[in-house]
C-alpha positions as CSV (number, residue, x, y, z in Angstrom):
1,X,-16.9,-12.2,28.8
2,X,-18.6,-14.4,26.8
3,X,-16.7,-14.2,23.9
4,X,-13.3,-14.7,26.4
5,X,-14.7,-17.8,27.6
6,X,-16.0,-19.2,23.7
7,X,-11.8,-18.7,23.2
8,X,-11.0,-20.6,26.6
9,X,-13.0,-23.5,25.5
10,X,-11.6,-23.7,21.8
11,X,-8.1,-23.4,23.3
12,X,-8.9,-26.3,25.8
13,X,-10.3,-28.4,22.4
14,X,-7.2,-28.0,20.5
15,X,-4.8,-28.8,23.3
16,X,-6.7,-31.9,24.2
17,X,-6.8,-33.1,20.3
18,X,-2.8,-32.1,20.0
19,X,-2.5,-34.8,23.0
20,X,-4.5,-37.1,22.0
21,X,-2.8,-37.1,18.4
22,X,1.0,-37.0,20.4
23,X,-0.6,-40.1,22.6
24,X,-1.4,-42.2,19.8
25,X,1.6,-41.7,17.6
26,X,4.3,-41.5,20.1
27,X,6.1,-44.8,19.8
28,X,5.1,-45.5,15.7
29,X,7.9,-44.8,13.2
30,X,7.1,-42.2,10.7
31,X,6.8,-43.2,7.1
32,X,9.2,-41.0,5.5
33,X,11.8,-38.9,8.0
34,X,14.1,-36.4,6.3
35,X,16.4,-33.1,6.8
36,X,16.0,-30.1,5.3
37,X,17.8,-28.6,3.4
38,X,18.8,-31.9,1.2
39,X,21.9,-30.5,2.0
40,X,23.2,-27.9,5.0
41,X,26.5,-26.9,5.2
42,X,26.6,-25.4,9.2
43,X,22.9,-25.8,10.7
44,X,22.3,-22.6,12.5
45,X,20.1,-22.0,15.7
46,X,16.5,-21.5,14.6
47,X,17.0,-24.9,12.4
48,X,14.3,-27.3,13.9
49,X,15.9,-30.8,12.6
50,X,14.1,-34.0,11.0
51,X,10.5,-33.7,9.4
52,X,7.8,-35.9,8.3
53,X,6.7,-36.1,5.2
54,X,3.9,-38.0,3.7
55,X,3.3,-38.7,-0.3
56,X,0.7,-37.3,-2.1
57,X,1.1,-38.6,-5.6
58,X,-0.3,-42.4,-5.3
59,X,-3.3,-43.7,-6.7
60,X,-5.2,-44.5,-3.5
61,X,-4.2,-40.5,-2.2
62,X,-5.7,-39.2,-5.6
63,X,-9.0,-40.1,-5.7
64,X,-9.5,-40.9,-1.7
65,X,-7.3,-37.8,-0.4
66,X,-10.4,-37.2,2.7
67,X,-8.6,-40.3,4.2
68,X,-5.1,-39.6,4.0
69,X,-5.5,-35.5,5.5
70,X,-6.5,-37.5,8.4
71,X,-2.9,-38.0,9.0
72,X,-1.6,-35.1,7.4
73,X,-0.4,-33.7,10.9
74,X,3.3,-36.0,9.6
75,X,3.8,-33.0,7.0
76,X,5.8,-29.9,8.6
77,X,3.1,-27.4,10.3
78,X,4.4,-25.2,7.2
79,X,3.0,-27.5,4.6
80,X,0.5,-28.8,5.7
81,X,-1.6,-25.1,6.3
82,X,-1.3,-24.4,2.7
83,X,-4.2,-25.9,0.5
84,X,-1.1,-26.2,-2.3
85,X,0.9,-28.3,0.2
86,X,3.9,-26.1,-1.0
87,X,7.2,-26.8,0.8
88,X,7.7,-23.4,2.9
89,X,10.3,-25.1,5.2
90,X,12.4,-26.1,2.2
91,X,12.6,-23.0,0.4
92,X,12.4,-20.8,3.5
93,X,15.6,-22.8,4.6
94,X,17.5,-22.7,1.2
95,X,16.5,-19.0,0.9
96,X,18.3,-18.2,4.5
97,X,21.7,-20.2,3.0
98,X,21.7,-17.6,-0.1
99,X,20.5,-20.0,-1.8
100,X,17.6,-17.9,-4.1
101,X,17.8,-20.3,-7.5
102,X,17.6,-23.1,-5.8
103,X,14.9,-21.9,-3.0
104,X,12.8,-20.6,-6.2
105,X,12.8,-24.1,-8.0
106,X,11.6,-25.3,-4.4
107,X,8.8,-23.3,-4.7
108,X,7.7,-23.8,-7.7
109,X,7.1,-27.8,-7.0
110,X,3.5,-26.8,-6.1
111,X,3.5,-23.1,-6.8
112,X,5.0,-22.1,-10.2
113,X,3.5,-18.5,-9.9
114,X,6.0,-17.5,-6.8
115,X,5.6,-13.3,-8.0
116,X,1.8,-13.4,-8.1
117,X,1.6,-15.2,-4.7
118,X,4.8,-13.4,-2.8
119,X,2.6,-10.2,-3.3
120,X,-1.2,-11.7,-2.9
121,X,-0.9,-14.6,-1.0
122,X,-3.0,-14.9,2.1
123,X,-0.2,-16.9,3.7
124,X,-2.3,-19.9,5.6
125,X,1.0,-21.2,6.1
126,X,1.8,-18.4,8.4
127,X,-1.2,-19.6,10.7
128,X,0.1,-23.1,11.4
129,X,3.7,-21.9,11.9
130,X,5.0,-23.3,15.1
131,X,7.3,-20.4,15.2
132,X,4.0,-18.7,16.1
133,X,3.5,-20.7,19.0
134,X,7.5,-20.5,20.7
135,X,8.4,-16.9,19.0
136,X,4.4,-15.8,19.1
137,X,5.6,-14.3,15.9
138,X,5.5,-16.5,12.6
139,X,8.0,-17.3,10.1
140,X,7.3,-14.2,7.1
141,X,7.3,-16.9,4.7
142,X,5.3,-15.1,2.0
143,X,7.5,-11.9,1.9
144,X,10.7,-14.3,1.8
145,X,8.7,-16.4,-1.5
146,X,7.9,-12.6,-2.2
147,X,12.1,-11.6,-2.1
148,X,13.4,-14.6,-4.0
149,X,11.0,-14.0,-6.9
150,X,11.5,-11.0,-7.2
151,X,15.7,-10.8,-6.7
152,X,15.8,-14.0,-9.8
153,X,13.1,-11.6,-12.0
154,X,15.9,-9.0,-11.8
155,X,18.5,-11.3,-11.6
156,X,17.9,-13.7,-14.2
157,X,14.7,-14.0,-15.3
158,X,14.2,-10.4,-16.8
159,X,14.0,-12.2,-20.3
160,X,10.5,-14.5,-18.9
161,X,10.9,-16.4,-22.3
162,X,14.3,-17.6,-21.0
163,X,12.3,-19.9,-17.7
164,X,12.1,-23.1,-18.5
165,X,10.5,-26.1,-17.0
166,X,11.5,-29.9,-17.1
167,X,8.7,-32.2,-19.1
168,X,8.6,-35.6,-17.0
169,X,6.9,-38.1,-18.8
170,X,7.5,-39.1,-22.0
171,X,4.9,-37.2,-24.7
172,X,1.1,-39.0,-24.7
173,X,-0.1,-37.5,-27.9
174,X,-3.4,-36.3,-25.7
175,X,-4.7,-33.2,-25.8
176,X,-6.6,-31.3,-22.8
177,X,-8.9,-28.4,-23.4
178,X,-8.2,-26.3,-20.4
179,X,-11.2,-23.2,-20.1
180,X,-10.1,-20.1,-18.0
181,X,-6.4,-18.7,-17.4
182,X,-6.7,-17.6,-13.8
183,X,-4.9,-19.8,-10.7
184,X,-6.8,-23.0,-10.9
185,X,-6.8,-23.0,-15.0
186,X,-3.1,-22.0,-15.3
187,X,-2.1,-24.3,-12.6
188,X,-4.1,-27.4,-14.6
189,X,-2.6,-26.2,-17.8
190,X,1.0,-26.3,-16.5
191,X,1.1,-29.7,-14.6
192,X,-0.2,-30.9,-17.9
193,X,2.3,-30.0,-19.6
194,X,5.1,-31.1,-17.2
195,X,3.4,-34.8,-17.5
196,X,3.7,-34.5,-21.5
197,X,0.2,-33.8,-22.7
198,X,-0.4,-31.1,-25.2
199,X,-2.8,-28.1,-24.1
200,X,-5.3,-25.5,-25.4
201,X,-6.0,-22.4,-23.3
202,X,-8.5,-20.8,-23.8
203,X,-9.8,-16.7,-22.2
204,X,-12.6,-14.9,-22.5
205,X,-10.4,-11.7,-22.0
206,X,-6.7,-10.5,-23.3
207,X,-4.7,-11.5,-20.4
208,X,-4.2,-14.3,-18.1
209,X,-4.6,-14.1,-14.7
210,X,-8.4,-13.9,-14.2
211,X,-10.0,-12.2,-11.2
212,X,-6.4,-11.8,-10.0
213,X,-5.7,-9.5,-12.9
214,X,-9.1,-7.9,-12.9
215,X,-10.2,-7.7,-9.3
216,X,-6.4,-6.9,-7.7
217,X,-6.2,-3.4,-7.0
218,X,-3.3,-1.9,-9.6
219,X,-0.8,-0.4,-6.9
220,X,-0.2,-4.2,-5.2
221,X,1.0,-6.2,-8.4
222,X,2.7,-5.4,-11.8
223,X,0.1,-7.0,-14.0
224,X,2.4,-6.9,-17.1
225,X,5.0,-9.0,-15.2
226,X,2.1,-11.1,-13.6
227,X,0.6,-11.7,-17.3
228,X,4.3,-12.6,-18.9
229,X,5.0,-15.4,-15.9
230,X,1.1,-16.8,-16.5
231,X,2.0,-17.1,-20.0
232,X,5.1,-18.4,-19.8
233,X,3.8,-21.5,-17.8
234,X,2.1,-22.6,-20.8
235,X,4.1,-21.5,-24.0
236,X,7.1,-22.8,-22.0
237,X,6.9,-26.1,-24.1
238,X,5.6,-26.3,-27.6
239,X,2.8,-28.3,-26.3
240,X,0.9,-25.9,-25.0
241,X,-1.0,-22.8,-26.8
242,X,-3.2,-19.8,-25.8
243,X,-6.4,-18.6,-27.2
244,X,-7.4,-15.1,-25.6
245,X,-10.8,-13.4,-26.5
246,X,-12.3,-16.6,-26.9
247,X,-15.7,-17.4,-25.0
248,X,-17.0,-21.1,-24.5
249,X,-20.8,-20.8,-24.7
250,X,-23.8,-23.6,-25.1
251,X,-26.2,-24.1,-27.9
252,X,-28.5,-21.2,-26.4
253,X,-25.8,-18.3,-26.4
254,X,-25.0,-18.8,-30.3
255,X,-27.0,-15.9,-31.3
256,X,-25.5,-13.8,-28.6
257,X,-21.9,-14.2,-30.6
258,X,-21.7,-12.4,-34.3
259,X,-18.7,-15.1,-34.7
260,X,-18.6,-18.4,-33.6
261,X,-15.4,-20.6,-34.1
262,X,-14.8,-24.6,-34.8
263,X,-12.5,-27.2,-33.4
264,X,-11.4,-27.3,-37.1
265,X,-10.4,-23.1,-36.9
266,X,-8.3,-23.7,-34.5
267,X,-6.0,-25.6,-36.3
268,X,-5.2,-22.8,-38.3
269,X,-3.6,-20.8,-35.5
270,X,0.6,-21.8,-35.9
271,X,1.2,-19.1,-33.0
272,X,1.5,-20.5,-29.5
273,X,0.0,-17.1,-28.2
274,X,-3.1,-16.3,-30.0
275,X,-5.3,-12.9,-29.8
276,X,-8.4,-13.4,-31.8
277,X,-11.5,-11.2,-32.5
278,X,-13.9,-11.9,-29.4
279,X,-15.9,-15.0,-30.5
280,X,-17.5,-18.0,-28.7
281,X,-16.8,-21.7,-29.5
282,X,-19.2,-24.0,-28.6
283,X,-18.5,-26.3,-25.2
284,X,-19.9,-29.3,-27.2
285,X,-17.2,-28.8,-29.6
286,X,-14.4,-28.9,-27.0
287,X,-15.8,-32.0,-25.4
288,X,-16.0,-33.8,-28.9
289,X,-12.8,-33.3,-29.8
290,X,-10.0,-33.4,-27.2
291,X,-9.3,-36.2,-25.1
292,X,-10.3,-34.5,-21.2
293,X,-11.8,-30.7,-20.4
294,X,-10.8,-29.1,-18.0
295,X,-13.5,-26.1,-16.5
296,X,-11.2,-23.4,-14.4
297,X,-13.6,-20.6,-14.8
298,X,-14.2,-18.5,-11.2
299,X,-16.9,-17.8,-9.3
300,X,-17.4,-13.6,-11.2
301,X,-21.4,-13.0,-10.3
302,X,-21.1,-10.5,-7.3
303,X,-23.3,-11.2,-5.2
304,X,-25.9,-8.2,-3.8
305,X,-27.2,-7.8,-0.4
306,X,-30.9,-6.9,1.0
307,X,-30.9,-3.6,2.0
308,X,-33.7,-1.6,2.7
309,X,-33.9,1.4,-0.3
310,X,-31.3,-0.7,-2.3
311,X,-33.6,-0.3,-5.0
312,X,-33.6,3.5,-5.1
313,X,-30.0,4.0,-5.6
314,X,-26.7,2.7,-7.1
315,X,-25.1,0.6,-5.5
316,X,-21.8,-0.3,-7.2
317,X,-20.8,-3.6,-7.1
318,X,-17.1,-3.9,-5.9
319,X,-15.8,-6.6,-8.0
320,X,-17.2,-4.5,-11.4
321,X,-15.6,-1.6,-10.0
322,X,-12.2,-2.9,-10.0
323,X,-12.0,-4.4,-13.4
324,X,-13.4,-1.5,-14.7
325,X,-10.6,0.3,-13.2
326,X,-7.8,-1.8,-14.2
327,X,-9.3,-2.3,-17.8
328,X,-9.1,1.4,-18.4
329,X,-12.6,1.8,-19.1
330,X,-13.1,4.4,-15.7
331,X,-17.1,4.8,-16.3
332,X,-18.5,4.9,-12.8
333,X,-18.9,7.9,-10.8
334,X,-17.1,8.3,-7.5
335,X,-18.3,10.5,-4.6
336,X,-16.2,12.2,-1.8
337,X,-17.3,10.2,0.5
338,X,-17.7,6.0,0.5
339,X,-18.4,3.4,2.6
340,X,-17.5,-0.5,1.4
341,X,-19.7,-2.9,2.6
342,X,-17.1,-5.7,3.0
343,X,-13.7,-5.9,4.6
344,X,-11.9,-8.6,2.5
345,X,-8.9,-8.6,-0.1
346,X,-12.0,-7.1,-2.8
347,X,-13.4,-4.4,-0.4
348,X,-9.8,-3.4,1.0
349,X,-9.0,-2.4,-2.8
350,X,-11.9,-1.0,-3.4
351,X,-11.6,1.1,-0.8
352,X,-8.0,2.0,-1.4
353,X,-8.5,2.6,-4.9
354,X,-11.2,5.1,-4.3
355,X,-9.4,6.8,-1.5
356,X,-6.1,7.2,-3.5
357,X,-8.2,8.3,-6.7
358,X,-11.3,9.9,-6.3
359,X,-12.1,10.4,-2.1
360,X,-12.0,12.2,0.8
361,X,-13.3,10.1,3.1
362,X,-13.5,6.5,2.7
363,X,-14.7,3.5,5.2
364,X,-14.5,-0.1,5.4
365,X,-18.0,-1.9,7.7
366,X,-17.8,-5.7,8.3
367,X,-20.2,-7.7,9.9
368,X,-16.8,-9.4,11.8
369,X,-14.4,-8.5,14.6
370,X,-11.3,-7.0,12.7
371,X,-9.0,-9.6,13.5
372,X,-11.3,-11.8,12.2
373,X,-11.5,-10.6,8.9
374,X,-9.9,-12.9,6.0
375,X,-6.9,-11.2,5.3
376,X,-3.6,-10.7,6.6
377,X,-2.9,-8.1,9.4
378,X,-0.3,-6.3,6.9
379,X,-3.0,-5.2,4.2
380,X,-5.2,-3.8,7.2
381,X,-2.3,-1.7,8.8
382,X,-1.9,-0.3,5.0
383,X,-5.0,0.3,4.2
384,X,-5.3,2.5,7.8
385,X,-1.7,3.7,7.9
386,X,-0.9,4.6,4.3
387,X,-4.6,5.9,2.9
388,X,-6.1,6.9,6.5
389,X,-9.3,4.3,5.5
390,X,-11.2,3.7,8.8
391,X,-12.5,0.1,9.3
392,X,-15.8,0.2,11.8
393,X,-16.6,-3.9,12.3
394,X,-19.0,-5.6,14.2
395,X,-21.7,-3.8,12.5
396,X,-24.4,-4.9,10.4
397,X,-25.7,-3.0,6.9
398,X,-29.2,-3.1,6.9
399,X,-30.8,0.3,5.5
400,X,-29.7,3.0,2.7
401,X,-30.3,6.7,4.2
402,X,-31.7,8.1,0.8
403,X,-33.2,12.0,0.5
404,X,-35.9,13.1,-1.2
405,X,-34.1,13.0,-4.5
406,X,-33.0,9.5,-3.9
407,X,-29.4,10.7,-3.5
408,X,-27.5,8.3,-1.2
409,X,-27.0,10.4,2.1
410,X,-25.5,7.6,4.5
411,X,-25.5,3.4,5.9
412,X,-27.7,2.7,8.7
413,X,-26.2,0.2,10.5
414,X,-26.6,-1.9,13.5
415,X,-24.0,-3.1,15.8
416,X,-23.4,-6.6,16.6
417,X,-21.6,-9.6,19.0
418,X,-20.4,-12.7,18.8
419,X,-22.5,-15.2,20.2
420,X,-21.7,-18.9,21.3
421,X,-19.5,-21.3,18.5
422,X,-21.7,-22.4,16.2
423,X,-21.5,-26.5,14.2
424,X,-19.2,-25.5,11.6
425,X,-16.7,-23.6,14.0
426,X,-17.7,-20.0,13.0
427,X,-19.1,-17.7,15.8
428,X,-22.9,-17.1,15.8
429,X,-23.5,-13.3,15.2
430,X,-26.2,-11.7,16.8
431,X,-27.6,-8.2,16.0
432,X,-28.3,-5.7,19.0
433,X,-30.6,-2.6,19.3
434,X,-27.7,-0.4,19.4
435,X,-28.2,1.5,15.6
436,X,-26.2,4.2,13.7
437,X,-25.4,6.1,10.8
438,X,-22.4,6.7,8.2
439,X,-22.4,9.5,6.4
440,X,-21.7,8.3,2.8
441,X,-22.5,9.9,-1.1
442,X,-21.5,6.6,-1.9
443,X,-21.7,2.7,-1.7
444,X,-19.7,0.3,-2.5
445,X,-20.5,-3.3,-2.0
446,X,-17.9,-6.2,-1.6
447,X,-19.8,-8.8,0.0
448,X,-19.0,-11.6,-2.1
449,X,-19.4,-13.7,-5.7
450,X,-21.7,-16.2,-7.0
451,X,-21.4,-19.3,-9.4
452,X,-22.6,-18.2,-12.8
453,X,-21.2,-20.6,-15.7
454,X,-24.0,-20.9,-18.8
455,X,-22.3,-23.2,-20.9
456,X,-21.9,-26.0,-18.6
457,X,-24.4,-29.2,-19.1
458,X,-27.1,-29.0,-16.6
459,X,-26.3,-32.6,-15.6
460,X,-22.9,-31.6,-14.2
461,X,-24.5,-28.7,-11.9
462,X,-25.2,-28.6,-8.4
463,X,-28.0,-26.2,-6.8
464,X,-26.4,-23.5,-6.0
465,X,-24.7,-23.5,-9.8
466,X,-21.4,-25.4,-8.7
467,X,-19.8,-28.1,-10.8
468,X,-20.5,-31.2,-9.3
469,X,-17.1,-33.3,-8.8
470,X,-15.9,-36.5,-7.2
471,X,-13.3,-35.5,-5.3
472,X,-12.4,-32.6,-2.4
473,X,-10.1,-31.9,-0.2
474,X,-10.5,-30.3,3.7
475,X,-7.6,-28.7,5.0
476,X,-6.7,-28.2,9.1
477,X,-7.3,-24.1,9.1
478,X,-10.8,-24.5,7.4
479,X,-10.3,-24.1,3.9
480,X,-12.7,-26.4,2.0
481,X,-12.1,-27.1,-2.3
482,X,-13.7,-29.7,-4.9
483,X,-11.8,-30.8,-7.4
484,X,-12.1,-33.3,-10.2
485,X,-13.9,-35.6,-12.4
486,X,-17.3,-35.2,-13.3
487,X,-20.6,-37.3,-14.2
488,X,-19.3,-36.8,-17.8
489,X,-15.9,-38.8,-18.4
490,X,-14.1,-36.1,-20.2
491,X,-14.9,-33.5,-18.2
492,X,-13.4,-32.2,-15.1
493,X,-13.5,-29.2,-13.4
494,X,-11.0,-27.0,-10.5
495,X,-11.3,-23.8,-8.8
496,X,-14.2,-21.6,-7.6
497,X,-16.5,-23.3,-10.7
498,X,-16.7,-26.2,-7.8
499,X,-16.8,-24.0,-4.5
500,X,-16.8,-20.3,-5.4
501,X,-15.0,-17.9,-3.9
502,X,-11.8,-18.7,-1.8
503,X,-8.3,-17.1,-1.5
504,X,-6.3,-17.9,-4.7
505,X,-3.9,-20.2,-3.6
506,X,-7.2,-22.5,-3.1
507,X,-7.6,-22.3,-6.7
508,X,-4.2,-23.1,-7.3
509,X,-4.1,-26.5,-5.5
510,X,-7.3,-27.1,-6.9
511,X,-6.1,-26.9,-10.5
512,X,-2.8,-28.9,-9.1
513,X,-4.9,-31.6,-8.0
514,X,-7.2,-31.4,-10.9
515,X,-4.4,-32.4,-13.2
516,X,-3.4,-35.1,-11.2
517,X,-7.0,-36.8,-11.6
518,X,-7.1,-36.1,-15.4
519,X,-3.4,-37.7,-15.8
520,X,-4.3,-41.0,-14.4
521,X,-7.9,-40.7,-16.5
522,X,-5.7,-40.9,-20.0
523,X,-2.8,-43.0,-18.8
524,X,-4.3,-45.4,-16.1
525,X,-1.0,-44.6,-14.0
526,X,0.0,-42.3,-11.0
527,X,1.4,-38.8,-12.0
528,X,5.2,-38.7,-11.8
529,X,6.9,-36.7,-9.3
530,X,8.2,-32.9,-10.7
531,X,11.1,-32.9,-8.6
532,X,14.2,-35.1,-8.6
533,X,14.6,-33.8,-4.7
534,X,11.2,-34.8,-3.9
535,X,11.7,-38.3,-5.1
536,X,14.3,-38.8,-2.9
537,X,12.1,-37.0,-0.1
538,X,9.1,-39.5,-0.7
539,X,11.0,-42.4,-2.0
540,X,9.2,-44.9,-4.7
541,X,5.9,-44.5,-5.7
542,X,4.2,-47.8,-4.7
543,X,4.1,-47.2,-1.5
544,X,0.4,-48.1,-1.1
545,X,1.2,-50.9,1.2
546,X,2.4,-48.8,3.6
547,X,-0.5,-46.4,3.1
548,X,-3.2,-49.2,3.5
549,X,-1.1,-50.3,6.7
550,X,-1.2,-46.8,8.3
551,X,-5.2,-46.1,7.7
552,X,-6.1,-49.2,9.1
553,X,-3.9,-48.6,12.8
């Protein structure tokens, strides 16, 4: 009941806001008004006519975007729930004319990794769809970015050497150390590239793709063809090189490393794809000699939970789990029957990978209602439908039922219920007396990861280990991501090193915007736009007028 009425009262928030927003902007002209698609042939029924579409790229939105998402409601629904600000309704609409080339080059505006995030994707923009609201079903706008990569891989891009990507700004002659190759790094590295700057990659490990390669279970994405389109980003232009099994360390991890590299070593690397013999280069010497640094690592400490007897037993950590799995190194021990502490994306492969592998019996606990769990409603059904895992939520893990040999012999949980809405919009939990017990030889835990970045100066770190940066950005459906410049003029930072963990596509806008800032660092002027179409969409760039005129109404 009380939980019904907590819902009532939200409801009745957002519907007052939505008039109070319709109320003051009724009469006022909007800035930009277009169609989409640039150009439609017949438009058919479900077409939903002129948009509003607000620029992004102007000095004053760069480095004071907190003001300008005040008025992001002028962006299609679409756009403005995903933390990339990719253009769903345009390549959604070009994709339903047949269109897949053109629909693909859409996407890839904002999201030039269209495979990886067709199959991973936690689609945000499927939240704010206002097809959700007349249809109460939402666009499927991730499997349709998921169906036009995939149709122009077979199609046309089976040769990943063969995709190209327009440079458009004449060449600067500055070079950018970019540190980390998954979403946010890759993202950073590419943008760069696009504005004319030369970049360094550089990977602790032998792929690209960070946690998405090492943490993603192996049945939902090809991590060869994930690797090759990573890659391709950055060796797409002669500008850019890679430097796997290379590790950025400080002063105090030099004895850890039997080989550590120079600035000057590098120079003798001709290949734009480079495998070395694991070594460490010192962070000092990236900062010394490039012209901006770009920190993309993620947030890959797993974090552990108090539970009684924790000590006693092992508890494997999900997030070590998977990579061990998907590096081939298969060293942990597996018993018939697990329970995963932790319903997200992690804990759902975990739990899949054990069931299709190694278990009888596997379960998923989460401390949240099952529709409130972070992921989408398709990976849930799969997990239940296709591997039989059983998802018990509402419960809280708070003892480890050992025997006398310290053999794990079940979870003692506790069940839970939402309480009233708490400050920051989440729902206060609140443990009851009613307690339990899941049989389990095993334990998996998947609760979530941790900041842990040695090499960075301690000047540039927050308390809880996070980059400090002077930008961030706070989306409508709660997602919250730093990005930016730091104390330290050269050296910027994107991705979960600022906020820790989030979904991916987080990461990626992160590294988009990232780029942005470090463009206007070295050149003193406003990124240009990637997309002929979208100039015409925003129109000129000095538009600042107009945005000065709209933020003081």
């Amino acid at each position: 009941m009380l939980g019904s009425l907590n819902f009532l009262a939200d409801s009745l928030r957002r519907l007052i806001e939505g008039l109070n927003i319709t109320y003051k902007y009724f009469l006022k002209e909007p800035i930009y008004t277009i169609n989409y698609p640039l150009s439609i042939r017949e438009p058919f029924s479900r077409w939903r006519g002129k948009v509003r579409v607000r620029a992004f790229n102007t000095k004053e939105t760069i480095y004071e975007r907190t003001k300008y998402l005040n008025f992001s409601f002028n962006l299609p629904p679409c756009v403005r729930g995903c933390p990339a600000n990719v253009d769903a309704r345009g390549y959604v609409m070009l994709a339903g004319e047949n269109n897949f080339i053109k629909s693909l080059s859409e996407e890839s505006v904002n999201n030039p990794v269209a495979f990886c995030f067709g199959n991973l994707c936690t689609a945000p923009c499927e939240t704010t769809c206002s097809r959700g609201v007349q249809d109460h079903k939402p666009i499927a706008i991730r499997l349709i970015k998921k169906a036009i990569s995939e149709y122009n891989i077979m199609n046309y891009y089976q040769n990943r050497d063969t995709v190209k990507y327009t440079i458009v700004s004449e060449p600067t002659n500055k070079r950018i150390a970019v540190i980390g190759a998954g979403p946010a790094g890759i993202a950073a590295a590419h943008r760069l590239l696009r504005f004319g700057h030369k970049v360094d990659l550089f990977e602790k490990y032998n792929f690209c793709g960070g946690y998405l390669y090492s943490g993603v279970a192996f049945f939902r994405l090809d991590k060869d063809l994930m690797n090759k389109e990573y890659e391709n980003l950055i060796v797409f232009t002669e500008n850019g090189r890679i430097f796997y099994n290379v590790s950025v360390i400080s002063e105090d991890e030099k004895d850890k490393y039997s080989k550590v590299i120079s600035f000057n070593d590098l120079q003798n690397y001709n290949e734009q794809i480079n495998h070395l013999e694991p070594c460490g280069i010192l962070f000092s010497e990236l900062e010394d000699n490039y012209d901006a640094v770009v920190i993309a690592v993620g947030a890959t400490k797993p974090r552990k939970l108090n539970l009684k007897n924790a000590e006693k037993v092992n508890i494997i950590q999900a997030e070590w789990f998977l990579e061990d799995w998907n590096l081939g190194i298969r060293s942990y021990k597996i018993g018939s029957q697990v329970v995963v502490i932790g319903g997200g994306g992690t804990g759902i492969d975990a739990a899949r990978t054990c069931k299709k592998v190694f278990s009888d019996k596997v379960v998923i606990v989460d401390i949240l209602a099952r529709e409130d769990i972070p992921v989408s409603e398709e990976e849930k059904v799969e997990a239940e439908e296709d591997d039989d895992i059983e998802f018990i939520c509402q419960v809280m893990p708070f003892e480890v039922v050992v025997d006398e040999n310290n053999n794990i012999k079940g979870l003692k949980v506790a069940k839970c219920v939402y309480g009233p809405l708490l400050p920051n919009g989440r729902k206060k939990i609140i443990r009851t007396s009613e307690e339990f017990v899941i049989p389990c030889d095993t334990i998996i835990l998947a609760v979530s990861r941790d900041i842990d970045i040695p090499f960075v100066p301690k000047d540039i770190v927050g308390s809880r280990g996070e980059i400090v940066v002077d930008g961030f950005d706070t989306m409508v459906n709660g997602f919250v991501y730093r990005f930016g410049q730091t104390s330290r003029p050269k050296v910027f930072a994107a991705g979960e090193a600022c906020y820790g963990p989030q979904p991916a596509i987080v990461a990626l806008a992160s590294g988009n915007r990232t780029a942005e800032k470090v463009h206007y660092y070295l050149t003193n002027s406003v990124p240009p736009v990637l997309s002929n179409d979208f100039l015409r969409i925003l129109g000129p760039l000095n538009v600042h007028k107009v945005y000065k005129k709209s933020v003081a109404v």
